[in-house]
NUTORMAR-534209 format. One line per field, with one value per residue (C-alpha): x, y, z; residue in three letters; chain; residue number from 1. Coordinates in steps of 0.05 Angstrom, whole numbers, plus 5000, padded with zeros to 4 digits. Example, Ala and Ser with C-alpha at 12.3 -4.5 7.8 and 13.67 -1.06 7.14 Angstrom:
x <- 5246|5273
y <- 4910|4979
z <- 5156|5143
aa <- Ala|Ser
ch <- A|A
i <- 1|2
END
This chain:
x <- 5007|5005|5051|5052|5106|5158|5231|5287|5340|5406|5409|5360|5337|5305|5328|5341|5269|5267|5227|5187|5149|5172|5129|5169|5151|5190|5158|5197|5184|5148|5122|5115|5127|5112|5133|5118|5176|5177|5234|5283|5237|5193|5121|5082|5093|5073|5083|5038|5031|5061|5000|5014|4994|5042|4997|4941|4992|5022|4951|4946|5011|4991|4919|4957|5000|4981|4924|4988|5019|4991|4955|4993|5059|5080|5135|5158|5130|5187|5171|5228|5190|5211|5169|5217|5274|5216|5195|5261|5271|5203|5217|5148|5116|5173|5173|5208|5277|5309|5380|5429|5504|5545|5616|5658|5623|5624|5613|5647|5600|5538|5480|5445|5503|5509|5436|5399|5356|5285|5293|5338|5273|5226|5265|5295|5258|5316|5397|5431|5503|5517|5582|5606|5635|5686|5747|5768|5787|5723|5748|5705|5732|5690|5628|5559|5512|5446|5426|5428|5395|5324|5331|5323|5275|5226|5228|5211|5138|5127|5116|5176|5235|5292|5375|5425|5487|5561|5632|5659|5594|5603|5667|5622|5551|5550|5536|5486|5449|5448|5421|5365|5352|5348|5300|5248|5252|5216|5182|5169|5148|5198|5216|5300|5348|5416|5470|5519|5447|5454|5518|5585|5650|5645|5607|5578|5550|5528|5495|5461|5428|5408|5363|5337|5313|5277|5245|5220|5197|5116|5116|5150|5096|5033|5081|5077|5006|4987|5027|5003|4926|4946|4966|4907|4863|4898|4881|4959|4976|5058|5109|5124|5191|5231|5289|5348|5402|5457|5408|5387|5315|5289|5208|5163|5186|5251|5226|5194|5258|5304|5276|5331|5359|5314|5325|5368|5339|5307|5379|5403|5339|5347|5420|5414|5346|5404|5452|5404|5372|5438|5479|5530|5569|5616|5594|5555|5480|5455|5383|5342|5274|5227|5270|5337|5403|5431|5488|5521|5587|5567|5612|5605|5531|5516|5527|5592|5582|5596|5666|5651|5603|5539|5492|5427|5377|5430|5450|5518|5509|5549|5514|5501|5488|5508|5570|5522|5523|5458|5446|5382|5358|5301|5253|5208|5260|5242|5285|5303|5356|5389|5443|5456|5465|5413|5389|5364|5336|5340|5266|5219|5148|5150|5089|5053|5096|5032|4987|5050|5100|5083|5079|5024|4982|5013|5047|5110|5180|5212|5268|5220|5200|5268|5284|5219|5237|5300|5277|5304|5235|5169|5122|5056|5045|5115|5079|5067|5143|5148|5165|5221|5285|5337|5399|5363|5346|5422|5450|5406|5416|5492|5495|5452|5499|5561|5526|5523|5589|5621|5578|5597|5671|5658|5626|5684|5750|5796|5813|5793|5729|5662|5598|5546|5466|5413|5347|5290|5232|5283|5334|5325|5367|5427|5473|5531|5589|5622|5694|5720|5653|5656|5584|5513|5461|5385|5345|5287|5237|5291|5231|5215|5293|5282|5216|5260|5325|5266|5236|5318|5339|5372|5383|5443|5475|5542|5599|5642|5680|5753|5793|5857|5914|5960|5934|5911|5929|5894|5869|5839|5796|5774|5744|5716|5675|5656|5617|5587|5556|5540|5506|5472|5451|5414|5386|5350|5328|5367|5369|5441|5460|5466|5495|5552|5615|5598|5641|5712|5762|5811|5853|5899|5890|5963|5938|5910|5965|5960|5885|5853|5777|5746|5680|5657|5580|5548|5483|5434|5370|5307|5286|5235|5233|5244|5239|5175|5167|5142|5199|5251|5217|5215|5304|5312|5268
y <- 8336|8348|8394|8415|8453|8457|8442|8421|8384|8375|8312|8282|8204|8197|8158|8165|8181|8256|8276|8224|8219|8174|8169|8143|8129|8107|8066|8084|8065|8135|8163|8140|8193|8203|8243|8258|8275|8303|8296|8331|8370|8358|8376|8347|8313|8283|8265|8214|8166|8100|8044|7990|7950|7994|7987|8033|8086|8068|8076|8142|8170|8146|8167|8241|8247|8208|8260|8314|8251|8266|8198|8152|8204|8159|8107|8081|8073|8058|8036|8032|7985|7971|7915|7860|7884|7893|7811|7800|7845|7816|7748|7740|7723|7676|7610|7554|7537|7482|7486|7447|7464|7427|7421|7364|7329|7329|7408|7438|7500|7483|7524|7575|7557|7635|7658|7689|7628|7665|7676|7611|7580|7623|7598|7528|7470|7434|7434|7383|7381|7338|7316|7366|7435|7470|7501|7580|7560|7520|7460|7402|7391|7327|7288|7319|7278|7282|7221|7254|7312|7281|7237|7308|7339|7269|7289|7352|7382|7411|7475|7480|7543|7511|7544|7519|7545|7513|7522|7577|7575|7653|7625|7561|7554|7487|7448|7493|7490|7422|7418|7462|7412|7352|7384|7400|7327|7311|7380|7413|7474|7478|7550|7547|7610|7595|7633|7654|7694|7735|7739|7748|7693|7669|7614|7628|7697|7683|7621|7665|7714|7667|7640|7703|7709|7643|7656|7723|7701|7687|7745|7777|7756|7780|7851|7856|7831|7885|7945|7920|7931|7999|8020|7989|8023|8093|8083|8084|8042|8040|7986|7978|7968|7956|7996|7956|7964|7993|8052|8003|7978|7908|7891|7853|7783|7792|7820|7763|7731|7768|7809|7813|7849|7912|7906|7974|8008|8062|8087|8085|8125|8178|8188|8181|8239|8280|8279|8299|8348|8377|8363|8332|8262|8266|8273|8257|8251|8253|8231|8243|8213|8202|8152|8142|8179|8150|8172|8150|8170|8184|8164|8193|8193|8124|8107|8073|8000|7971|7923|7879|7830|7858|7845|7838|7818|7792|7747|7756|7766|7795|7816|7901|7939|8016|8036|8076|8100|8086|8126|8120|8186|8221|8276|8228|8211|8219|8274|8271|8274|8220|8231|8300|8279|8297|8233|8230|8165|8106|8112|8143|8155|8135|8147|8178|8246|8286|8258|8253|8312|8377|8416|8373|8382|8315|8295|8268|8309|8299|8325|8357|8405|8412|8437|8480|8510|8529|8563|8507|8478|8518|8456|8452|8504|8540|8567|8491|8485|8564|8547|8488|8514|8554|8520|8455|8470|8484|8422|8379|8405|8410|8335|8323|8364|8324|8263|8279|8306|8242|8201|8240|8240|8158|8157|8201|8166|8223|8296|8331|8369|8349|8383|8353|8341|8342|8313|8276|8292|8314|8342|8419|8387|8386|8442|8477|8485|8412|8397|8375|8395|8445|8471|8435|8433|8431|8419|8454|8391|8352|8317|8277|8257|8180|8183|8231|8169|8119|8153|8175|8106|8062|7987|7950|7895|7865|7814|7798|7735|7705|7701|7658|7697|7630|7628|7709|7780|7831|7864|7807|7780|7862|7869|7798|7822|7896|7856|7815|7871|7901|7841|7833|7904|7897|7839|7861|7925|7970|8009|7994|8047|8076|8026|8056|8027|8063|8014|7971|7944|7884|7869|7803|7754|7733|7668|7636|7640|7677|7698|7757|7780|7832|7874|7909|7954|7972|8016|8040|8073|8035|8011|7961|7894|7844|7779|7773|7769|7703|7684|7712|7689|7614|7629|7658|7607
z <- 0712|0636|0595|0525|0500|0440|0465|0419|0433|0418|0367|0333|0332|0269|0218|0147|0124|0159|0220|0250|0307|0377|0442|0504|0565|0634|0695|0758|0836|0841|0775|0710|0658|0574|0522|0446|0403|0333|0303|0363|0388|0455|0444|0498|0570|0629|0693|0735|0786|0778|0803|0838|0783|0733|0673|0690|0705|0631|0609|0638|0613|0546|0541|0569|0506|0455|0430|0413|0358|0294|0270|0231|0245|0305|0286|0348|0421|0470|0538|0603|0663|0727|0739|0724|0774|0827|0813|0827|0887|0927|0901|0869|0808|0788|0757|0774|0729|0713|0706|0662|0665|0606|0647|0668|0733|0783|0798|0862|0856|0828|0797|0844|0903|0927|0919|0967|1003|0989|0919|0902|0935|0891|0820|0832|0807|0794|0781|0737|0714|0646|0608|0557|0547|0508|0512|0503|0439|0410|0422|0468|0529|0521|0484|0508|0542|0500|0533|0594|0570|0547|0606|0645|0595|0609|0674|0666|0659|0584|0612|0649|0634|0624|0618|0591|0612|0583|0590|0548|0498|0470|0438|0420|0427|0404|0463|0484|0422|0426|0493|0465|0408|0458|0503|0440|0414|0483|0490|0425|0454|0511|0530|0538|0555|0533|0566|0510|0489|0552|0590|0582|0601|0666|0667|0737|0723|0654|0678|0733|0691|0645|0709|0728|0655|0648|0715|0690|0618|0640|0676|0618|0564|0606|0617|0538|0529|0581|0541|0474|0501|0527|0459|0430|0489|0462|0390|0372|0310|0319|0334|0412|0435|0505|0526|0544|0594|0547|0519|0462|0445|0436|0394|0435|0424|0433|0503|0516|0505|0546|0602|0639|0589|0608|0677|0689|0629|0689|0698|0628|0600|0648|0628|0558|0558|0601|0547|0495|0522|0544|0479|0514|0492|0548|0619|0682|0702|0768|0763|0828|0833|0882|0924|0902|0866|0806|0787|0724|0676|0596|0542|0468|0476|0518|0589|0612|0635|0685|0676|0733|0754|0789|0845|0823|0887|0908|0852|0820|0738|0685|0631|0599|0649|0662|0713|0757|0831|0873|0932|0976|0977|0928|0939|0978|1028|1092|1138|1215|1262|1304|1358|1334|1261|1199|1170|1109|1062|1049|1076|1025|1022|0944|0901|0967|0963|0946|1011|1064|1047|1091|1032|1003|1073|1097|1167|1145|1127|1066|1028|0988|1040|1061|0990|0988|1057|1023|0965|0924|0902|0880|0893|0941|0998|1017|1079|1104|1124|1138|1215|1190|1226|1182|1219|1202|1131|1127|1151|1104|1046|1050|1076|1012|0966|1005|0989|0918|0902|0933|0889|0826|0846|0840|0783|0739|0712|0710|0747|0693|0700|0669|0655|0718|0684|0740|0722|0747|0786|0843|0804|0846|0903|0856|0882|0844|0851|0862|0861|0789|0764|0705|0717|0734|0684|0682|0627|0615|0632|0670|0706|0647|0619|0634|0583|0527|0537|0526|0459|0429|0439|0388|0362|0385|0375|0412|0402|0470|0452|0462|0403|0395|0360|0348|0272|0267|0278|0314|0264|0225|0296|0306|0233|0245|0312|0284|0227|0274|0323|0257|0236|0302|0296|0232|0252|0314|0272|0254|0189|0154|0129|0201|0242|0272|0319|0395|0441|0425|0468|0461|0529|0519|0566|0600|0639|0561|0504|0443|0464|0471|0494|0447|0465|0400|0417|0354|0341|0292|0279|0286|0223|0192|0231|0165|0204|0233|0310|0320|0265|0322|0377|0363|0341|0405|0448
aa <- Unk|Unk|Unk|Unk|Unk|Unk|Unk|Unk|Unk|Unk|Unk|Unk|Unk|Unk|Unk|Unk|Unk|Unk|Unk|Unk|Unk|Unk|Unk|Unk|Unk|Unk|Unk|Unk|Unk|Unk|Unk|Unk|Unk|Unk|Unk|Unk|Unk|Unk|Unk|Unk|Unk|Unk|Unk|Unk|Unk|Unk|Unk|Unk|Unk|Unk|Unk|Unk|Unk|Unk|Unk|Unk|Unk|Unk|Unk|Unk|Unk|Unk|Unk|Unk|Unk|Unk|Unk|Unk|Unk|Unk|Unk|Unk|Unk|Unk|Unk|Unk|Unk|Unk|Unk|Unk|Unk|Unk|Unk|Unk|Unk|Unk|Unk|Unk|Unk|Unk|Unk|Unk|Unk|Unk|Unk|Unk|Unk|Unk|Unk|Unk|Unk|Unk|Unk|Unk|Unk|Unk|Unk|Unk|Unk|Unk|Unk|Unk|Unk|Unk|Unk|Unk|Unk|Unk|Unk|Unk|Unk|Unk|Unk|Unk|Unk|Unk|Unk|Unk|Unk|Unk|Unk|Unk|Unk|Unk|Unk|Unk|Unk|Unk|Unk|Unk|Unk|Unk|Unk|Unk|Unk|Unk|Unk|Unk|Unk|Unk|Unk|Unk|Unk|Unk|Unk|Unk|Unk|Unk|Unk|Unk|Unk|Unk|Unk|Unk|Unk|Unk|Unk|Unk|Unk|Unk|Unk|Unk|Unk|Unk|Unk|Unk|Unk|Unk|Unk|Unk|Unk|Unk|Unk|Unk|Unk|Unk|Unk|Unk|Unk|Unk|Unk|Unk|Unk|Unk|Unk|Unk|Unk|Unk|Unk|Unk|Unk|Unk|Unk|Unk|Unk|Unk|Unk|Unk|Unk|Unk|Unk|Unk|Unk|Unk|Unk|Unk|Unk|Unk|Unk|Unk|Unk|Unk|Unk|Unk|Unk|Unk|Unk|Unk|Unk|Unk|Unk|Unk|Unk|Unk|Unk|Unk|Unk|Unk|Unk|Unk|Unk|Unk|Unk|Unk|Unk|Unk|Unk|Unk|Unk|Unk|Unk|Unk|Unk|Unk|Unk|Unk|Unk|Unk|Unk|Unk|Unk|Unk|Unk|Unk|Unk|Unk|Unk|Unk|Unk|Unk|Unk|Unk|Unk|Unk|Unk|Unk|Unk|Unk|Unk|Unk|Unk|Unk|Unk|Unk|Unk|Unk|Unk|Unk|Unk|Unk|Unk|Unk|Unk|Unk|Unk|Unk|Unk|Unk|Unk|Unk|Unk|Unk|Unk|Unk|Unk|Unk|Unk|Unk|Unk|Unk|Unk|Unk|Unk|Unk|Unk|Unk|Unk|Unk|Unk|Unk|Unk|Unk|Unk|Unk|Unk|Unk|Unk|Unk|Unk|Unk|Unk|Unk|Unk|Unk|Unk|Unk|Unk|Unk|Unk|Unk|Unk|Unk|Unk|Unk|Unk|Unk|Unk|Unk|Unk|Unk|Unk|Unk|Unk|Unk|Unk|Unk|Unk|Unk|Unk|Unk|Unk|Unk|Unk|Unk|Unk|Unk|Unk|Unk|Unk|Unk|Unk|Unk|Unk|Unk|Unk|Unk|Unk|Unk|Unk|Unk|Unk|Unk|Unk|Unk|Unk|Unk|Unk|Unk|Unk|Unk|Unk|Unk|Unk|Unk|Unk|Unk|Unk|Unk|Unk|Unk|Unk|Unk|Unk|Unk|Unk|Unk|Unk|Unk|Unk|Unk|Unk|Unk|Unk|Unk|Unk|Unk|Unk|Unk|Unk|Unk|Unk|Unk|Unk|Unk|Unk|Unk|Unk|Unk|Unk|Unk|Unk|Unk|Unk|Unk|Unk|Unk|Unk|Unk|Unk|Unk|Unk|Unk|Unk|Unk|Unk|Unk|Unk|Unk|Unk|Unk|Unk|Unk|Unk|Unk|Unk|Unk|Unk|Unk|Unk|Unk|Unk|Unk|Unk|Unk|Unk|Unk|Unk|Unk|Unk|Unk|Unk|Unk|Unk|Unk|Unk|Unk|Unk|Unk|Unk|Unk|Unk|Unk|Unk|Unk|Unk|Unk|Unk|Unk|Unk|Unk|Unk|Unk|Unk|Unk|Unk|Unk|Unk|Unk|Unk|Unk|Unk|Unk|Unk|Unk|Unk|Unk|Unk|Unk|Unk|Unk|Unk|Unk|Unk|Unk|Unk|Unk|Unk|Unk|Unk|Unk|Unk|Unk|Unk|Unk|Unk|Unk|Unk|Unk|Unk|Unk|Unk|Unk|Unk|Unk|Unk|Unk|Unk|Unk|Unk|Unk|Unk
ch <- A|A|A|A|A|A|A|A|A|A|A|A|A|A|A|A|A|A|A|A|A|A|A|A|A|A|A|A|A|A|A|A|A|A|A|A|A|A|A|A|A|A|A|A|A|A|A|A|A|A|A|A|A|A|A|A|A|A|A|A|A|A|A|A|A|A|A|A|A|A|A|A|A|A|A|A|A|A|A|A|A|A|A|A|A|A|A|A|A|A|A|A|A|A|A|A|A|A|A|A|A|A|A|A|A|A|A|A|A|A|A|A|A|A|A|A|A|A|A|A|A|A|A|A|A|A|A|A|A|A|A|A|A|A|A|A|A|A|A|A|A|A|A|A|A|A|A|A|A|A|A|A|A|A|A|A|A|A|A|A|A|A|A|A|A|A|A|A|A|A|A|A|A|A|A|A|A|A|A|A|A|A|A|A|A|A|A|A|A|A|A|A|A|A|A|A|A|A|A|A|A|A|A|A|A|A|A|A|A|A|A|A|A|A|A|A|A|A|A|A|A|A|A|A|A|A|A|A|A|A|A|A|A|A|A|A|A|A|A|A|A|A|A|A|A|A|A|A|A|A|A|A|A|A|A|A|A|A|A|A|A|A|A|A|A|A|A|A|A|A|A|A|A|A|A|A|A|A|A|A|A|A|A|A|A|A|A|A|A|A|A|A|A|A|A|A|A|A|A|A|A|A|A|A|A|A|A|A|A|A|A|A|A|A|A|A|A|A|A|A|A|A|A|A|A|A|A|A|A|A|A|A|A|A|A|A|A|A|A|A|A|A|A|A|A|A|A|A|A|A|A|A|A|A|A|A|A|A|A|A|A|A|A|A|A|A|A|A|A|A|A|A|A|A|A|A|A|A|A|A|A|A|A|A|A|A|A|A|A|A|A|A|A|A|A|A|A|A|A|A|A|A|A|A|A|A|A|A|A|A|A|A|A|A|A|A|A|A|A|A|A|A|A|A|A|A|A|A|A|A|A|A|A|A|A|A|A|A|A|A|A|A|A|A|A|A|A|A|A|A|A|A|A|A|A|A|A|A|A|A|A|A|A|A|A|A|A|A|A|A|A|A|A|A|A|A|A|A|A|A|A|A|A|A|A|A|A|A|A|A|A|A|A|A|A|A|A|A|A|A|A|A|A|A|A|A|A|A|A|A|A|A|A|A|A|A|A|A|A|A|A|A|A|A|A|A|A|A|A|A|A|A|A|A|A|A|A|A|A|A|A
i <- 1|2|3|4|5|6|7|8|9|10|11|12|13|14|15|16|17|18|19|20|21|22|23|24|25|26|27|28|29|30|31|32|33|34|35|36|37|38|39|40|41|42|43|44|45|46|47|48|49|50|51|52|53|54|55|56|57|58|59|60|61|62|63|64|65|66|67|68|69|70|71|72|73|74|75|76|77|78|79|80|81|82|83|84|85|86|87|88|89|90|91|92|93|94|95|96|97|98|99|100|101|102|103|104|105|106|107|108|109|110|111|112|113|114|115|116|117|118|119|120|121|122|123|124|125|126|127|128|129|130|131|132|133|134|135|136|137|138|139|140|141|142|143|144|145|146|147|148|149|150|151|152|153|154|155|156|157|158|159|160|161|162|163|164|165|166|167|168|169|170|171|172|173|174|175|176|177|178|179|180|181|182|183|184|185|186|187|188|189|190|191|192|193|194|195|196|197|198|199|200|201|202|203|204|205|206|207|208|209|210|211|212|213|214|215|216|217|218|219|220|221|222|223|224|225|226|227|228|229|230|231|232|233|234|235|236|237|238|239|240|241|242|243|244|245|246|247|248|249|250|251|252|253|254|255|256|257|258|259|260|261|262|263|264|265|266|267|268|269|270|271|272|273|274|275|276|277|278|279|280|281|282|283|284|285|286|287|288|289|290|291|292|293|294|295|296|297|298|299|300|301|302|303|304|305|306|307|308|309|310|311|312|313|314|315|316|317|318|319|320|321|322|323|324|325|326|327|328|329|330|331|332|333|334|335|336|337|338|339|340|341|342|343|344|345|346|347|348|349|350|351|352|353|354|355|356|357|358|359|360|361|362|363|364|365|366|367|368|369|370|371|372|373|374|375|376|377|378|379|380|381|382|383|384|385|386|387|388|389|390|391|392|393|394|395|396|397|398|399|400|401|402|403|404|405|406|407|408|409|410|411|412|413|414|415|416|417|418|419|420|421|422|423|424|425|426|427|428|429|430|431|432|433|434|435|436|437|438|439|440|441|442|443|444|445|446|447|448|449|450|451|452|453|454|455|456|457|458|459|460|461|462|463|464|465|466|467|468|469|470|471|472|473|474|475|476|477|478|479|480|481|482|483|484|485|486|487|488|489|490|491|492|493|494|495|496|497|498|499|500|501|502|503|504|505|506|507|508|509|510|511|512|513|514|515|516|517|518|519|520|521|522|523|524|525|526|527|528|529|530|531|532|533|534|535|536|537|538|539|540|541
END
């Protein structure tokens, strides 16, 4: 389905030039959806099927909208994918990794110890553990091993993905770095993730992440190669950029890079669109697509992450990723009873809602046609679930709205009550009122808010590091780490002039003395990319 229209919204994304215009687009399990945006205001849309092979249904979004962006007008193309987090999920298209952990051997837990069997199988190729590391402080723990190191690289194939992954290296990345170096006198075009790149601290985490992003890198480059042809396919001369977990972007190599780092951008778009369509900083999104509920808590303007580690196919990681509830129900959920009791999800009929609802001449019930039967939804032929029973109807929908109110009752941090943003494809199941809930709103094309997050979306840059406070103050190590996310920032693309602090915390740490962790999130318009991208590709490989 294609839209055009003229909605504004309630803040604007462009940069310091004036009025620009963004296209963004947003891959999800069920549809994949695009939108053109001039300046703040919303002037076309769409809303297809995603394909099983994702990019045709990118083609088709694209091909939808891009004839309402005026030539030469467009200065940004953002794309959201789900095809990373769905390699991950089936275990497929994965390449093998080999792991090196700078510690102090022998290694009680080593790499990959707590995976899932079927996808540890999918990524190991193999696990080493040389002597090195460094302290919270900076300081070595001991001498690294780079004998050790090209000893591993040898035996190694040139094409293999390696990680490096040391003790404490976002206080020091020296070690790491070093690894790195080692590796490339014996390959010279070895592909390496270093952790301190990705995750955060704990060594475990971080170092898990960093192997879910090696094995995702060649799937990652054919991803890109496959949306740079669809733009070239749809005549569109404009940079192409990622979304990221935290509601920032990332260009194409830097993609390559770090995929992992988009991995939960689905969530994070569809709360971000929320809150500016809405014009609201502060409050909570409740995105309902086609198979699952996200629900997620907004802070000034971005989504609240998540403060501890996170499952990811079963992996634990710890890197930015949004705070959000996940419940397994969507408009394509199916609906039935069991032992008296309305069931409805995690079972969905996905991308096949328009050939198996009952409103779509199909056999199979979905919430859908509950909601249609209800007078909730004005979708397909009402009189196809005319003879659903009323009692029944009933009981659904208020075990979905019970359902949804617990959720958002998870996701807030306080009593006080917050404005409730319903959007996606499913958003009409959404009820109001809900305890602590000052009101539930719907945008005008809440359908499409994952696509408007994708095209308002910023560049970010981040510092989480350990600071020792024996030889500083507080205030001197918090000025230090806002110019580095600044730095980091402007470096990955942002204009200057409008980087801007959105995130800071310090919390001392009582088991290491005279230390403290500081987070510092800092964002910015896009701007011109100054270092070309094969410049920052080869840095960040």
């Amino acid at each position: 389905m294609f839209y055009l229209l003229d909605i504004s919204g309630g803040q604007t994304p462009t940069g310091p030039e004036g009025t620009s215009m963004r296209i963004g687009i947003d891959v999800g399990g069920t549809n994949t959806d695009a939108i053109v945006l001039d300046g703040d205001r919303i002037v076309a849309w769409t809303k297809t099927e995603t394909t099983a092979d994702v990019l045709t249904g990118v083609v088709t979004a694209l091909s939808d909208v891009a004839p309402h962006a005026e030539p030469g007008q467009v200065d940004a193309v953002v794309i959201g994918t789900t095809q990373f987090v769905n390699a991950l999920v089936e275990a497929r298209r994965l390449a093998p990794v080999v792991v090196i952990r700078v510690a102090t051997p022998p290694q009680t837990l080593e790499p990959l110890v707590d995976w899932p069997t079927r996808l540890a199988d999918a990524v190991r190729a193999e696990v080493h553990v040389v002597g090195g590391g460094h302290q919270f402080t900076g300081e070595p723990l001991r001498r690294l091993d780079t004998e050790a190191v090209r000893a591993i690289a040898r035996g190694a194939s040139a094409d293999s993905e390696f990680v490096v992954s040391s003790t404490f290296s976002p206080v020091n990345p020296g070690d790491e770095e070093a690894v790195r170096a080692a590796i490339r006198e014996v390959h010279p075009d070895g592909s390496v993730t270093l952790s301190h790149q990705i995750g955060r601290l704990g060594i475990l985490e971080r170092e898990n992440a960093a192997v879910l992003n090696a094995a995702l890198r060649p799937l990652a480059d054919r991803v890109v190669d496959g949306f740079v042809g669809a733009l070239a396919d749809a005549r569109l001369d404009a940079p192409l950029f990622l979304s990221q977990n935290d509601g920032t972007v990332m260009n194409l190599e830097l993609a390559r890079a770090f995929p992992i780092l988009t991995i939960a951008s689905g969530p994070t778009n569809s709360m971000r669109g929320a809150a500016f369509e809405a014009a609201e900083q502060d409050c909570i999104v409740v995105d309902v697509g086609g198979t699952t509920t996200d629900v997620g808590l907004m802070q000034g303007g971005f989504p609240r992450e998540s403060a501890i580690a996170i499952g990811l196919a079963g992996v634990r990681t710890d890197f930015r990723i949004p705070d959000v509830v996940s419940l397994g129900l969507g408009g394509g959920s199916l609906v039935g009873e069991r032992d008296g009791h309305v069931t409805v999800g995690p079972e969905s009929v996905g991308h096949d809602l328009t050939r198996r609802a009952l409103v779509f001449g199909g056999d199979t019930l979905t919430l859908t046609d509950v909601a249609v039967a209800a007078g909730l939804a004005e979708v397909g032929d009402a009189a196809l679930v005319g003879d659903l029973d009323a009692a029944f109807v009933g009981r659904v929908m208020d075990h979905v709205q019970r359902r949804i109110a617990e959720a958002v009752e998870r996701a807030k941090l306080s009593a006080a009550e917050i404005p409730v943003i319903a959007v996606g494809g499913g958003a009409f199941v959404v009820g109001q009122p809900m305890p602590g809930v000052a009101a539930v709103l719907r945008p005008n094309h809440a359908p499409v808010a994952n696509a408007v997050g994708a095209a308002t979306a910023n560049v970010g840059g981040e510092v989480d590091q350990i600071f020792s406070l024996a030889e500083r103050t507080r205030d001197n190590v918090l000025a230090e780490a806002r110019q580095k996310a600044h730095s980091r920032a402007v470096e990955a693309g942002a204009v200057a002039s409008t980087v801007r602090i959105v995130d800071e915390e310090d919390l001392p740490l009582a088991y290491l003395p005279h230390a403290t962790r500081v987070r510092v999130r800092a964002v910015g318009d896009i701007g011109s990319f100054v270092t070309s991208e094969r410049e920052q590709a080869h840095a960040a490989r």
